[in-house]
Every structure is written in structure tokens, then in C-alpha cells.
N, CA, C and O atoms as CSV, one atom per row, in Angstrom:
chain,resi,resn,atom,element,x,y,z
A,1,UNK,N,N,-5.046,35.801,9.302
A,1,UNK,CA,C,-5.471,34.758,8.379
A,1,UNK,C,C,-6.648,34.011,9.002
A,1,UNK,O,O,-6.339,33.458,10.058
A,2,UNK,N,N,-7.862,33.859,8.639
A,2,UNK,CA,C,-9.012,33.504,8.856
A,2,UNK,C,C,-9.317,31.952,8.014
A,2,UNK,O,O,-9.502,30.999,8.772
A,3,UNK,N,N,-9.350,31.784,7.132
A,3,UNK,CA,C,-9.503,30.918,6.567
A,3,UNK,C,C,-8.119,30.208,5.903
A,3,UNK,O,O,-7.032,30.784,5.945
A,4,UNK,N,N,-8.261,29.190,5.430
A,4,UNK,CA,C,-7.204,28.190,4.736
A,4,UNK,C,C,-6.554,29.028,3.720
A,4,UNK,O,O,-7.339,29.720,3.070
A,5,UNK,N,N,-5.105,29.151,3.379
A,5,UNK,CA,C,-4.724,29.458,2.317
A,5,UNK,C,C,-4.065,28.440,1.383
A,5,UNK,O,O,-3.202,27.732,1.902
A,6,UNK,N,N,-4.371,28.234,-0.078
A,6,UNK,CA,C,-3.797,27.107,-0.814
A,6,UNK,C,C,-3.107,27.483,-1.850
A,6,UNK,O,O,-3.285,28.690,-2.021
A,7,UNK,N,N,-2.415,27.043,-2.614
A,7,UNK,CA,C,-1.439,26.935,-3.651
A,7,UNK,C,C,-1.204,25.779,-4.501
A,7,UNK,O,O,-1.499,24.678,-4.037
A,8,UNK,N,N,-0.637,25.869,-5.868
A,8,UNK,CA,C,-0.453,24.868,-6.294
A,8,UNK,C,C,1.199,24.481,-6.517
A,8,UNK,O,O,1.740,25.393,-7.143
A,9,UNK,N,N,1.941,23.617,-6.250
A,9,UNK,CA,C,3.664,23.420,-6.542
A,9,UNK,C,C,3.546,22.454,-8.011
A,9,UNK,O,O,2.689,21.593,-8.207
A,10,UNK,N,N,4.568,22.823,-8.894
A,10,UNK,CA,C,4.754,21.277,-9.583
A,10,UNK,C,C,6.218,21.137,-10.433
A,10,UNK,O,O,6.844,22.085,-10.908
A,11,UNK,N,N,6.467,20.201,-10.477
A,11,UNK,CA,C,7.903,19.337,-10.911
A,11,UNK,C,C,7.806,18.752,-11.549
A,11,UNK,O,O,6.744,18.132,-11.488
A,12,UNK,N,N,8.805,18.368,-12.786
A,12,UNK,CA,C,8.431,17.222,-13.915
A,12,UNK,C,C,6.984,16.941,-14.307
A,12,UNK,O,O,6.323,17.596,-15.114
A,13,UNK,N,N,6.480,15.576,-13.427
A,13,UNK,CA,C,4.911,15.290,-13.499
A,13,UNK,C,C,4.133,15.398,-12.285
A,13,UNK,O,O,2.903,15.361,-12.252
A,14,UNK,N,N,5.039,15.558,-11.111
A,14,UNK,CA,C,4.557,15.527,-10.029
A,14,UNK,C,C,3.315,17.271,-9.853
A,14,UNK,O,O,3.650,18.320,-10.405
A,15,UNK,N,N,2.304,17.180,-9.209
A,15,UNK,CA,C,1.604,17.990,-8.917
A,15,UNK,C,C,1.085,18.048,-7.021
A,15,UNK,O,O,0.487,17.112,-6.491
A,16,UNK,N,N,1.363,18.947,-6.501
A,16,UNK,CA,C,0.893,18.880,-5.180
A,16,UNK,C,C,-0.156,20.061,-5.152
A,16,UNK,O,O,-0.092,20.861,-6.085
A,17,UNK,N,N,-0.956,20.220,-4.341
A,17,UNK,CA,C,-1.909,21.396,-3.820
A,17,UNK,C,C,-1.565,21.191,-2.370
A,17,UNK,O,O,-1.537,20.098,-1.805
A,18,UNK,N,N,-1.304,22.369,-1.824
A,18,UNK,CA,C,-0.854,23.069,-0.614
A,18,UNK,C,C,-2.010,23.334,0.051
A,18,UNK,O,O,-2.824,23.856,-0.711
A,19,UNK,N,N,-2.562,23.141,1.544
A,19,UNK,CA,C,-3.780,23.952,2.365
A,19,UNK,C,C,-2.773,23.910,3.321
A,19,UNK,O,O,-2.115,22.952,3.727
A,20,UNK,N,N,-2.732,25.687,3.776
A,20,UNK,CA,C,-1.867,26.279,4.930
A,20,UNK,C,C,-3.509,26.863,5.804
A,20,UNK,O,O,-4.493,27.421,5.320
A,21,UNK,N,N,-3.198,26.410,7.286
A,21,UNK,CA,C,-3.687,27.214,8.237
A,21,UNK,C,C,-3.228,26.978,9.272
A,21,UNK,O,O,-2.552,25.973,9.489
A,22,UNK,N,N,-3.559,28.041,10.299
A,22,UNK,CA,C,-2.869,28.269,11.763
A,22,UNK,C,C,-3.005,27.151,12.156
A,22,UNK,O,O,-3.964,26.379,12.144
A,23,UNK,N,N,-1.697,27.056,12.622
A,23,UNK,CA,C,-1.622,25.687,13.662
A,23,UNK,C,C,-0.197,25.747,14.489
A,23,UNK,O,O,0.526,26.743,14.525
A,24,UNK,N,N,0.081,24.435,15.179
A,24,UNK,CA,C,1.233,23.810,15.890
A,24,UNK,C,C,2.544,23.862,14.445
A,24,UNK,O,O,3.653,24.328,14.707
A,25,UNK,N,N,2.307,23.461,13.332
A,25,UNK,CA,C,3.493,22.932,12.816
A,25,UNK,C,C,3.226,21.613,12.254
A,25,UNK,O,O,4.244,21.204,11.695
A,26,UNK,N,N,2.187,20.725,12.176
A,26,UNK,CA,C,2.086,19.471,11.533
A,26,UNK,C,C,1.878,19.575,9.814
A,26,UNK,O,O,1.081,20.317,9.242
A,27,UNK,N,N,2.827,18.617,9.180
A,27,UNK,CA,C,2.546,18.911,8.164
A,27,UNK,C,C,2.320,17.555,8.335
A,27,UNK,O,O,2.511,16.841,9.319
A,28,UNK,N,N,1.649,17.170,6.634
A,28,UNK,CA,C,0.514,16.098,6.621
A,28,UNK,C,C,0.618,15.862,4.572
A,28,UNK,O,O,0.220,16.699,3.761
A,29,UNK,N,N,1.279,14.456,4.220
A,29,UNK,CA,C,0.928,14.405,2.717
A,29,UNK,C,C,0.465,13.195,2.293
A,29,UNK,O,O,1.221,12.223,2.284
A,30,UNK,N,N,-0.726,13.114,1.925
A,30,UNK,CA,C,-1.417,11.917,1.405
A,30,UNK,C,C,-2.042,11.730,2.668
A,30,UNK,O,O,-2.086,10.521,2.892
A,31,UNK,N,N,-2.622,12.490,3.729
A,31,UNK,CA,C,-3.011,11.813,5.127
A,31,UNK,C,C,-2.105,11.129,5.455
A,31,UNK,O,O,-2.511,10.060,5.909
A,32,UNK,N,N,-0.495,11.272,5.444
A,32,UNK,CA,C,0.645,10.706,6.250
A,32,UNK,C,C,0.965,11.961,6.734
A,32,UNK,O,O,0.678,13.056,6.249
A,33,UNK,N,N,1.729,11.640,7.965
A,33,UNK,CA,C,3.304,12.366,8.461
A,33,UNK,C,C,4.266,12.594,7.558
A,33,UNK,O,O,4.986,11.679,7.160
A,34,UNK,N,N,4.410,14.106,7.047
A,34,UNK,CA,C,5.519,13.838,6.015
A,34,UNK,C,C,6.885,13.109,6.478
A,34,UNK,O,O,7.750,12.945,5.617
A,35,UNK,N,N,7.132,12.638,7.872
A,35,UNK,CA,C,8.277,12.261,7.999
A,35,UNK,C,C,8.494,10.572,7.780
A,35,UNK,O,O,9.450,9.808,7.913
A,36,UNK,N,N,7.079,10.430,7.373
A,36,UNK,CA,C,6.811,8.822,7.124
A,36,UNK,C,C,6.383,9.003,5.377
A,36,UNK,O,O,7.176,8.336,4.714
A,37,UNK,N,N,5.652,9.513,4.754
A,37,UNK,CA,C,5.778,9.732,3.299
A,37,UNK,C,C,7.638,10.046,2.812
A,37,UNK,O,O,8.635,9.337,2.672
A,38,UNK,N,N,7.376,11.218,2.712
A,38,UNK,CA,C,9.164,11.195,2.715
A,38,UNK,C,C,10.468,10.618,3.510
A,38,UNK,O,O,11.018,11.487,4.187
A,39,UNK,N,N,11.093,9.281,3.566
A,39,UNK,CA,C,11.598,8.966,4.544
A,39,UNK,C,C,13.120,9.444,4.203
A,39,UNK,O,O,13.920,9.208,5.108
A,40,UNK,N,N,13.586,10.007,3.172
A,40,UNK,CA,C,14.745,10.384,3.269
A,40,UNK,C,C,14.690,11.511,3.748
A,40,UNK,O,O,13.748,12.248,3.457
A,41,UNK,N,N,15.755,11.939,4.654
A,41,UNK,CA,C,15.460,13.037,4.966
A,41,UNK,C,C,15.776,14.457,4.010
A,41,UNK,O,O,15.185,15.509,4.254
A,42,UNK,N,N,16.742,14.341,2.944
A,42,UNK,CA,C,16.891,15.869,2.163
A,42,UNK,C,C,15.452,15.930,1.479
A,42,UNK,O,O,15.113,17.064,1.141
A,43,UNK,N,N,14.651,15.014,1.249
A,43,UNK,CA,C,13.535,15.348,1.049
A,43,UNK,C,C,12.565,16.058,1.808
A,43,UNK,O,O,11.848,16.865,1.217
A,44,UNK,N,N,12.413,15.846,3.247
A,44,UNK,CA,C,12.377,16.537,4.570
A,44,UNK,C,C,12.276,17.844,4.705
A,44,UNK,O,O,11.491,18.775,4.884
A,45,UNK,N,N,13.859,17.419,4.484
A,45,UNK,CA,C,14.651,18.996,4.526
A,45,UNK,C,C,13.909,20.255,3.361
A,45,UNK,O,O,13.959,21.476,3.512
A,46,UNK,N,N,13.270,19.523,2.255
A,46,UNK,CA,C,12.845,20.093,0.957
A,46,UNK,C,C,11.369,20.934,2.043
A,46,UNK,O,O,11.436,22.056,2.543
A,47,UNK,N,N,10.727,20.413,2.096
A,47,UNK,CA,C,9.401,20.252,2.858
A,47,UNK,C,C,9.935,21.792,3.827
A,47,UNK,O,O,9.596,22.907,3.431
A,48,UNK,N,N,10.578,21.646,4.789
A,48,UNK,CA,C,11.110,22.387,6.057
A,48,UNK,C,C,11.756,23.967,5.380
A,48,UNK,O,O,11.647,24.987,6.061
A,49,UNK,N,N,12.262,23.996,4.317
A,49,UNK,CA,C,12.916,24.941,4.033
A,49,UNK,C,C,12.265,26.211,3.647
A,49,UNK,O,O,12.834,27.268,3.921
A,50,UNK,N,N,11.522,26.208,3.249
A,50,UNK,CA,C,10.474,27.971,3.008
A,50,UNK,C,C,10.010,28.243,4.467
A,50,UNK,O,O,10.023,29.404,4.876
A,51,UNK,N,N,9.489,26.953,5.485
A,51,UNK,CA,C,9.658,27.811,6.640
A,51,UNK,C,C,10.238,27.899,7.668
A,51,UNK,O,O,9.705,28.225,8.729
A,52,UNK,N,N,11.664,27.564,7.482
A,52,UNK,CA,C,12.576,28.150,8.410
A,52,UNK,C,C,12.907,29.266,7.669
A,52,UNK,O,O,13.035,30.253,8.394
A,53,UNK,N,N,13.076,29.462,6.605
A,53,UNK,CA,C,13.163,30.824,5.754
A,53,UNK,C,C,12.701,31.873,6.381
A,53,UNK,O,O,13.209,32.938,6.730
A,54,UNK,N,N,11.540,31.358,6.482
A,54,UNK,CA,C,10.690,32.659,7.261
A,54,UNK,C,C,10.719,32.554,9.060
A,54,UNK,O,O,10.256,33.523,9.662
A,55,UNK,N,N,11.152,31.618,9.707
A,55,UNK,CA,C,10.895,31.183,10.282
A,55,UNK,C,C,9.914,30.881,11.129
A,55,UNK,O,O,9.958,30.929,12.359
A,56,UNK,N,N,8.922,30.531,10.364
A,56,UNK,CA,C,7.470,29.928,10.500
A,56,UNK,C,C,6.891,28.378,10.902
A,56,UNK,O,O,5.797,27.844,11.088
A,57,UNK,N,N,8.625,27.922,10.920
A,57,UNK,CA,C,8.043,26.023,10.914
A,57,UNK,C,C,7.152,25.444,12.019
A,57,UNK,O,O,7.024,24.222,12.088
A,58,UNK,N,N,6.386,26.436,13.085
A,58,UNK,CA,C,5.352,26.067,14.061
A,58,UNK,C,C,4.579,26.539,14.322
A,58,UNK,O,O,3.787,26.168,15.188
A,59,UNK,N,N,4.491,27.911,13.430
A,59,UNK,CA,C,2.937,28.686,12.977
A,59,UNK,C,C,1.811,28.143,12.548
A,59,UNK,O,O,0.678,28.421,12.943
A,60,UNK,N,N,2.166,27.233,11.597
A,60,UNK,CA,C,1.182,26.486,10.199
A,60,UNK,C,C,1.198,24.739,10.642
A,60,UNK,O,O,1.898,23.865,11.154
A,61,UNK,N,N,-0.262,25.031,9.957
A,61,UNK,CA,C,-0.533,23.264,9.660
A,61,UNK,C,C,-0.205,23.636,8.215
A,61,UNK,O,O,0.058,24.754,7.772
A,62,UNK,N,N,-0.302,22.043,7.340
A,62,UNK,CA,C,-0.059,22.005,6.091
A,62,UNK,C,C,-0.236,20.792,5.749
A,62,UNK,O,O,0.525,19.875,6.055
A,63,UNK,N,N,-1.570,20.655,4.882
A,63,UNK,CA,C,-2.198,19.493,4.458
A,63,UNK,C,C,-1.116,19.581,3.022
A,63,UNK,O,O,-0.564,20.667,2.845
A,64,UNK,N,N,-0.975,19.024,2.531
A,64,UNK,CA,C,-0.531,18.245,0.809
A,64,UNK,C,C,-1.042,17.248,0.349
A,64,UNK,O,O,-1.003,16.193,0.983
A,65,UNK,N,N,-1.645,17.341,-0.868
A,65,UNK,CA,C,-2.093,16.264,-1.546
A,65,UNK,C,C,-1.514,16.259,-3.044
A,65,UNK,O,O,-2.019,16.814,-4.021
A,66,UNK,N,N,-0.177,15.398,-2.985
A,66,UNK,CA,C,0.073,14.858,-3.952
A,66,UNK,C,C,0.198,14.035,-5.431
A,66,UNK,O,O,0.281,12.854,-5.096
A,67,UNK,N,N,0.237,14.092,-6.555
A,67,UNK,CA,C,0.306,13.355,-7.216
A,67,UNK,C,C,1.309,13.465,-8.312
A,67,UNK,O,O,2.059,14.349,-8.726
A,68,UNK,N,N,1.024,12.180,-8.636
A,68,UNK,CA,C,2.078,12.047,-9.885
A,68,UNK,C,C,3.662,12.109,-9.858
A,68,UNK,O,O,4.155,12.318,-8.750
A,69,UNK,N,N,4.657,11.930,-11.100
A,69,UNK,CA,C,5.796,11.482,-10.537
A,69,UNK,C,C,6.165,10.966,-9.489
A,69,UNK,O,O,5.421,10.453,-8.653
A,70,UNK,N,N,7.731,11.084,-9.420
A,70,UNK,CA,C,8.301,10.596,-8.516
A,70,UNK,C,C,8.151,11.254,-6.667
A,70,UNK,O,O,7.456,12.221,-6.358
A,71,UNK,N,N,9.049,10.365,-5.619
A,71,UNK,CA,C,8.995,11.123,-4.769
A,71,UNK,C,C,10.064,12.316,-4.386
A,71,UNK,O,O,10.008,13.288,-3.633
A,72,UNK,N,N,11.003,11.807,-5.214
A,72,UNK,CA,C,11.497,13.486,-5.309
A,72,UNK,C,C,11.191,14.735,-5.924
A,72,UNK,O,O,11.614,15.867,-5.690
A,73,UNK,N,N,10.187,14.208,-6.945
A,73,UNK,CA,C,9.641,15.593,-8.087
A,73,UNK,C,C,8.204,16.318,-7.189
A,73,UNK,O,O,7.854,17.497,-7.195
A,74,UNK,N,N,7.467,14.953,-6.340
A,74,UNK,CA,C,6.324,15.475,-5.025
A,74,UNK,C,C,7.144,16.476,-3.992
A,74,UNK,O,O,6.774,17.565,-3.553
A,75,UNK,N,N,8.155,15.887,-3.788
A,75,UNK,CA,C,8.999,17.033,-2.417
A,75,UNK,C,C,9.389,18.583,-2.923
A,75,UNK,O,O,9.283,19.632,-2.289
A,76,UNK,N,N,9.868,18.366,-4.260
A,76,UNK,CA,C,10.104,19.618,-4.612
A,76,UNK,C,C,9.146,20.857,-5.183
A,76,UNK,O,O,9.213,22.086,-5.191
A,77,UNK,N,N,8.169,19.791,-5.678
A,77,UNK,CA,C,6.145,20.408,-5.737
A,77,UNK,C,C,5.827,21.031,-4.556
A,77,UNK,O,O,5.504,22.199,-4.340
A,78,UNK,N,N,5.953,20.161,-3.875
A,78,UNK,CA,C,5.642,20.668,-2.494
A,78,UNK,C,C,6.368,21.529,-2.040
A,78,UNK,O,O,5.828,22.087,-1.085
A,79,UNK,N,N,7.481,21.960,-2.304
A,79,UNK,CA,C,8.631,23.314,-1.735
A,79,UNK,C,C,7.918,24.130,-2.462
A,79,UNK,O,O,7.562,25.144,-1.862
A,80,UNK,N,N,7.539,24.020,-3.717
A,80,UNK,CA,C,7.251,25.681,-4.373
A,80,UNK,C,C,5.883,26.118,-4.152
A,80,UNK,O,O,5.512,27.278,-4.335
A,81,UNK,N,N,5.046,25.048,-3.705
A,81,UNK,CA,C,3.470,25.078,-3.187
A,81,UNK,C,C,3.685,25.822,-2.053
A,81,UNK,O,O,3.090,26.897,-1.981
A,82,UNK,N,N,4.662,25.367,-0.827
A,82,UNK,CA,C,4.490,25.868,0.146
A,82,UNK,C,C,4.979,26.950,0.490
A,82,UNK,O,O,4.774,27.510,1.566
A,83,UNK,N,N,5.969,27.501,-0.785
A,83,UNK,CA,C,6.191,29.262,-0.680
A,83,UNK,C,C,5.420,29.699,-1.509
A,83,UNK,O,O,5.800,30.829,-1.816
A,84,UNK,N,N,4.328,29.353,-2.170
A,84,UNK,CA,C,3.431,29.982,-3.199
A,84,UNK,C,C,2.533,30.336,-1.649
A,84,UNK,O,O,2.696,31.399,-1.050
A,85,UNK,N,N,1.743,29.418,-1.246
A,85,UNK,CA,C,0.827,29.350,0.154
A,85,UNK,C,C,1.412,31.002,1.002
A,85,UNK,O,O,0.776,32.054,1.053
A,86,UNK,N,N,2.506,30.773,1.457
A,86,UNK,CA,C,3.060,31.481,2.230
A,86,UNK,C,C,2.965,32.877,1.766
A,86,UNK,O,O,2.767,33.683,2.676
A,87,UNK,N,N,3.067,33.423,0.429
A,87,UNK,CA,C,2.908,34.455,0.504
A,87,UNK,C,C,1.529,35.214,0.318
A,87,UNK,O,O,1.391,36.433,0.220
A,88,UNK,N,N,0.414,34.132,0.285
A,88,UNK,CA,C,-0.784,34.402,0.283
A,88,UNK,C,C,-1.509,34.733,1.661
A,88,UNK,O,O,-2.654,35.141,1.857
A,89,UNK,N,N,-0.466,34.424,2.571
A,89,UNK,CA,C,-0.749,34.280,3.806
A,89,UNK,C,C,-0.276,36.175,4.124
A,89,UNK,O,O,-0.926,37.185,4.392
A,90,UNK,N,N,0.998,35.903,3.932
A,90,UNK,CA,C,1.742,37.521,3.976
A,90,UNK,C,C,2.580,37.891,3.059
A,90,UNK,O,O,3.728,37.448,3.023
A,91,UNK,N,N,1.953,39.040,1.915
A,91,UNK,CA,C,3.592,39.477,0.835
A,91,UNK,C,C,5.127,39.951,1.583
A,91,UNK,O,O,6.019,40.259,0.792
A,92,UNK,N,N,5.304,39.986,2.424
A,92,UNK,CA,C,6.325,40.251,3.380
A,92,UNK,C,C,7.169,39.661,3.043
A,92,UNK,O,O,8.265,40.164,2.793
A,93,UNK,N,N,6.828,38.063,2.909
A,93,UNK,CA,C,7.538,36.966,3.213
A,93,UNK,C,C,8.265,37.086,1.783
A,93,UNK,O,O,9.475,36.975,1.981
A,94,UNK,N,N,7.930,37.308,0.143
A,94,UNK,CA,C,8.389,37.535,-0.801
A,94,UNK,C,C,9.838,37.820,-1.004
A,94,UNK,O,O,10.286,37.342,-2.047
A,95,UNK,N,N,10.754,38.542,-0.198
A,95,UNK,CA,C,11.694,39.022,-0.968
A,95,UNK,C,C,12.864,37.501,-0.439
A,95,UNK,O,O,13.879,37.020,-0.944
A,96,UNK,N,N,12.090,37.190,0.722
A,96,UNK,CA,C,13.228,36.036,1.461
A,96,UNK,C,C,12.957,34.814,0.743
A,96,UNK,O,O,13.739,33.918,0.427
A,97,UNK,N,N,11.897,34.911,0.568
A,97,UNK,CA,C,11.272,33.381,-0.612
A,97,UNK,C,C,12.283,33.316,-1.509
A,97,UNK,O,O,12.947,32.329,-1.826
A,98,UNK,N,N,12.385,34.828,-2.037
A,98,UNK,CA,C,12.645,34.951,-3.899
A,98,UNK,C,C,13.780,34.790,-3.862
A,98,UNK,O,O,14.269,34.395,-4.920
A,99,UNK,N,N,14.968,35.054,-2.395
A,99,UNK,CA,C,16.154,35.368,-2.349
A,99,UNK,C,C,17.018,33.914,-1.944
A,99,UNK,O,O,18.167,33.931,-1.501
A,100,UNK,N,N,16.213,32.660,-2.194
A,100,UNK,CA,C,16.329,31.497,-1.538
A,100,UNK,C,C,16.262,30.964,-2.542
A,100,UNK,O,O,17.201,30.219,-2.820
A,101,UNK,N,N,15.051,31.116,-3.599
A,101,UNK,CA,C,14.929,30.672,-4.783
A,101,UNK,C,C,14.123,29.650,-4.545
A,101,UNK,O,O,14.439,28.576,-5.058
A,102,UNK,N,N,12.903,29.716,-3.724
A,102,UNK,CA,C,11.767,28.571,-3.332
A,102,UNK,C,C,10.667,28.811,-4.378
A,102,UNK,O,O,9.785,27.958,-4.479
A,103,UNK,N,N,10.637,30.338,-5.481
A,103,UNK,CA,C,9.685,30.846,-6.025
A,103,UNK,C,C,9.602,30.243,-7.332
A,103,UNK,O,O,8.595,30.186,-8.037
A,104,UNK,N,N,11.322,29.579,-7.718
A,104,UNK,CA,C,11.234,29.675,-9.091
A,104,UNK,C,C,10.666,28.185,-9.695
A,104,UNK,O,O,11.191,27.182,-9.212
A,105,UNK,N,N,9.843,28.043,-10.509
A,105,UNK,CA,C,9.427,26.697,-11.054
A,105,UNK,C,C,10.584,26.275,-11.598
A,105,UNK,O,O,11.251,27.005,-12.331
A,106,UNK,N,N,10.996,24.814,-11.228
A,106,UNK,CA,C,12.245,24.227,-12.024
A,106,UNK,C,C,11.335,23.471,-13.513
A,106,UNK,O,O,11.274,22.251,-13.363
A,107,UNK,N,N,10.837,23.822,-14.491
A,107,UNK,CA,C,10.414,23.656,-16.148
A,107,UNK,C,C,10.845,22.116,-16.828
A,107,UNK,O,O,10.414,21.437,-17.760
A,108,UNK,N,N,12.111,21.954,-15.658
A,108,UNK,CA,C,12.888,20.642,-16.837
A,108,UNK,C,C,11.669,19.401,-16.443
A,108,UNK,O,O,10.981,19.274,-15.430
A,109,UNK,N,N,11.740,18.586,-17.685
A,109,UNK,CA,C,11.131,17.571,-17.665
A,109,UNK,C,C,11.989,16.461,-18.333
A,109,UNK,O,O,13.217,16.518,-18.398
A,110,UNK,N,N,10.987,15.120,-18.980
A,110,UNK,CA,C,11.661,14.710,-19.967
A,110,UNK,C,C,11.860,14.919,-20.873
A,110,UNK,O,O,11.049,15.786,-21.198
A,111,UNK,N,N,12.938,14.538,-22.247
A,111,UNK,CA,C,12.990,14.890,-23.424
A,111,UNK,C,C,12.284,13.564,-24.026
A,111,UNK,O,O,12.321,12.397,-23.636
A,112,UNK,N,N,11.654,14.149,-25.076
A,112,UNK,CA,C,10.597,13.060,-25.592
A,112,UNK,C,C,11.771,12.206,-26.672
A,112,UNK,O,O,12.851,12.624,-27.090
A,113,UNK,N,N,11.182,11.054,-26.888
A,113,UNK,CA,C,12.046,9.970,-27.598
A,113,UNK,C,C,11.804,10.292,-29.415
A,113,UNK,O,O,10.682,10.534,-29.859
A,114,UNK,N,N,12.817,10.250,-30.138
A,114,UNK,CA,C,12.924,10.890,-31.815
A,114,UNK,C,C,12.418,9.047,-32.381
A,114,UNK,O,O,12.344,8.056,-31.654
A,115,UNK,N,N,12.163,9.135,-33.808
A,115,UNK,CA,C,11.988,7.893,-34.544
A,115,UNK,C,C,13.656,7.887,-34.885
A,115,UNK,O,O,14.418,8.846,-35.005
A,116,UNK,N,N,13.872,6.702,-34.973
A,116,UNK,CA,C,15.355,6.348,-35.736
A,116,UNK,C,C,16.468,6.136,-34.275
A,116,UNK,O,O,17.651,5.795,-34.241
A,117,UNK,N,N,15.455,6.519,-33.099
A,117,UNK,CA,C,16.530,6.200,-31.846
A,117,UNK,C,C,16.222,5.507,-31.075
A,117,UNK,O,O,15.002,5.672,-31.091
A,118,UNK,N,N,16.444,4.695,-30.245
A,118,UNK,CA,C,16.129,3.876,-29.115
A,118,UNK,C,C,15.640,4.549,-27.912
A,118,UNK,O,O,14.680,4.027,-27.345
A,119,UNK,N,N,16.389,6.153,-27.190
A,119,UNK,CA,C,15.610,6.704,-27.088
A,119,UNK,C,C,15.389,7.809,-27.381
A,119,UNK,O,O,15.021,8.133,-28.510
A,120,UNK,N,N,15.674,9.097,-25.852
A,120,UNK,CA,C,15.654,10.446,-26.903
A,120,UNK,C,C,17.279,11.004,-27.372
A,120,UNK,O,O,17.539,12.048,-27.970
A,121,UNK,N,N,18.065,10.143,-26.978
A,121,UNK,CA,C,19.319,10.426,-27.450
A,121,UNK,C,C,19.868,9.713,-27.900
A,121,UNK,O,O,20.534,10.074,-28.871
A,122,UNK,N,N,19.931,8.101,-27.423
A,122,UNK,CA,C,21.041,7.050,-27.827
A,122,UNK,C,C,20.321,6.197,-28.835
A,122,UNK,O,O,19.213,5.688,-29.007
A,123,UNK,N,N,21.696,6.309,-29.516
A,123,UNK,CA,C,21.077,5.668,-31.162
A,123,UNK,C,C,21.096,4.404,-30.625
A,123,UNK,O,O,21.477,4.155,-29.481
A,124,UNK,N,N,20.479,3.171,-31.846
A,124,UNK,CA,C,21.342,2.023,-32.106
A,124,UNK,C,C,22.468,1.573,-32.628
A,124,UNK,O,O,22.828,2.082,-33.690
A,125,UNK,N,N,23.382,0.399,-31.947
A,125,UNK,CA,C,24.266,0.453,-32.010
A,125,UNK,C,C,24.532,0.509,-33.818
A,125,UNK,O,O,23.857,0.000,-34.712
A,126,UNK,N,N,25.832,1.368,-33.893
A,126,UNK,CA,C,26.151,1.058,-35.796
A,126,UNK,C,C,27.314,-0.130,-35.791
A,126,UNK,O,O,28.300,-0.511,-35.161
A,127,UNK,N,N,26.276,-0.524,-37.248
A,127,UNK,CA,C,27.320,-1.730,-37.826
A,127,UNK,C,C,27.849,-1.356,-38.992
A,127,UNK,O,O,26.999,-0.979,-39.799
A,128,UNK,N,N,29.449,-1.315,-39.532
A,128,UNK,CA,C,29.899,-0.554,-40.515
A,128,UNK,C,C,29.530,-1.468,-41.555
A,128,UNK,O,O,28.908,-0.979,-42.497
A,129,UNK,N,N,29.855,-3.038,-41.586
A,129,UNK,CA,C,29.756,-4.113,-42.242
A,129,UNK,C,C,28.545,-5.256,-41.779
A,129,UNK,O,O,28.425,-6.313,-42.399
């Protein structure tokens, strides 16, 4: 791998872009420490998991630049960015990605709000009389 490899992850509204290149292992989101952007750690853990998969977690640098939604819908952007990255790097890595389930886009979002409801499900309250 010679140059940067990138990817895109995304969740609900959240959108991340992935830049993977050789390095120590620092990952990096918003120009933070992800361990200071994400301070919970299963979010962390979100981040860490495609490359212990492979077990790659000190091969790669990994810039992220985030946006939108929440910070759990950014962590999980960022999981599918950073096995999208990864296999651009090597198709090898594919069957352990796919077999982990780091590949699959999770689609759910919100459900949009109907007229006649308060929101997209709960009516107002009924009055019989």
C-alpha cells in the first residue's frame, strides 16, 4: 500500500470518511484521539473491532472525519468505513469482515411523522365525550 486508502461509513444521519495508511495504530476523529472523541468505551470498542478482526490494530493510522448525527450513529459510520478502507487495502480481509458483519450497512433511520399524529406513531390523546 503506497498511498492513503479511503472509504465512506454511514448510520442514520451520521456520515464519516475513513483515510487508512501505514502506521503505529493511531486513530484520529475530528483531529481528536478517538479515545477522547468517543469517551464511552463500547463505542471504542466499535472503532477497534474490524481490526482486531483482522488483527491489524497497529498496522494503520486512521484519520476520520465525521459528521452528522449522533455519537453513536458516528462510531458505527466509522465501523463500516473502516472495514470498507480495509478491504481496499487487501480483498483477503473480506470473508472475516463479512463473517463479523462489519460489511453490512445498518438502513434503519427515522420514521417520518404522519398528519393527524403528534408523532410518527402516537396519536393524541382520545376524548370519547
Amino acid at each position: 500500500m503506497e498511498k492513503q486508502k479511503n472509504a465512506v461509513g454511514r448510520r442514520k444521519e451520521a456520515v464519516t470518511r475513513v483515510f487508512l495508511t501505514r502506521g503505529g495504530g493511531k486513530i484520529t476523529v475530528n483531529n481528536k484521539d478517538y479515545k477522547e472523541y468517543f469517551s464511552l468505551g463500547y463505542l471504542q470498542n466499535q472503532l477497534e473491532a474490524p481490526l482486531k478482526t483482522i488483527e491489524g490494530a497497529d498496522k494503520f493510522d486512521i484519520k476520520i472525519n465525521a459528521v452528522g448525527g449522533g455519537i453513536k450513529g458516528q462510531a458505527e459510520a466509522a465501523k463500516l468505513g473502516i472495514a470498507r478502507a480495509l478491504i481496499e487495502v487487501d480483498p483477503e480481509y473480506r470473508p472475516a469482515l463479512k463473517a463479523a458483519g462489519y460489511l453490512t450497512r445498518n438502513s434503519k433511520g427515522v420514521e417520518r411523522k404522519k398528519f393527524g399524529h403528534k408523532k410518527a406513531r402516537r396519536s393524541f390523546q382520545f376524548s370519547k365525550r
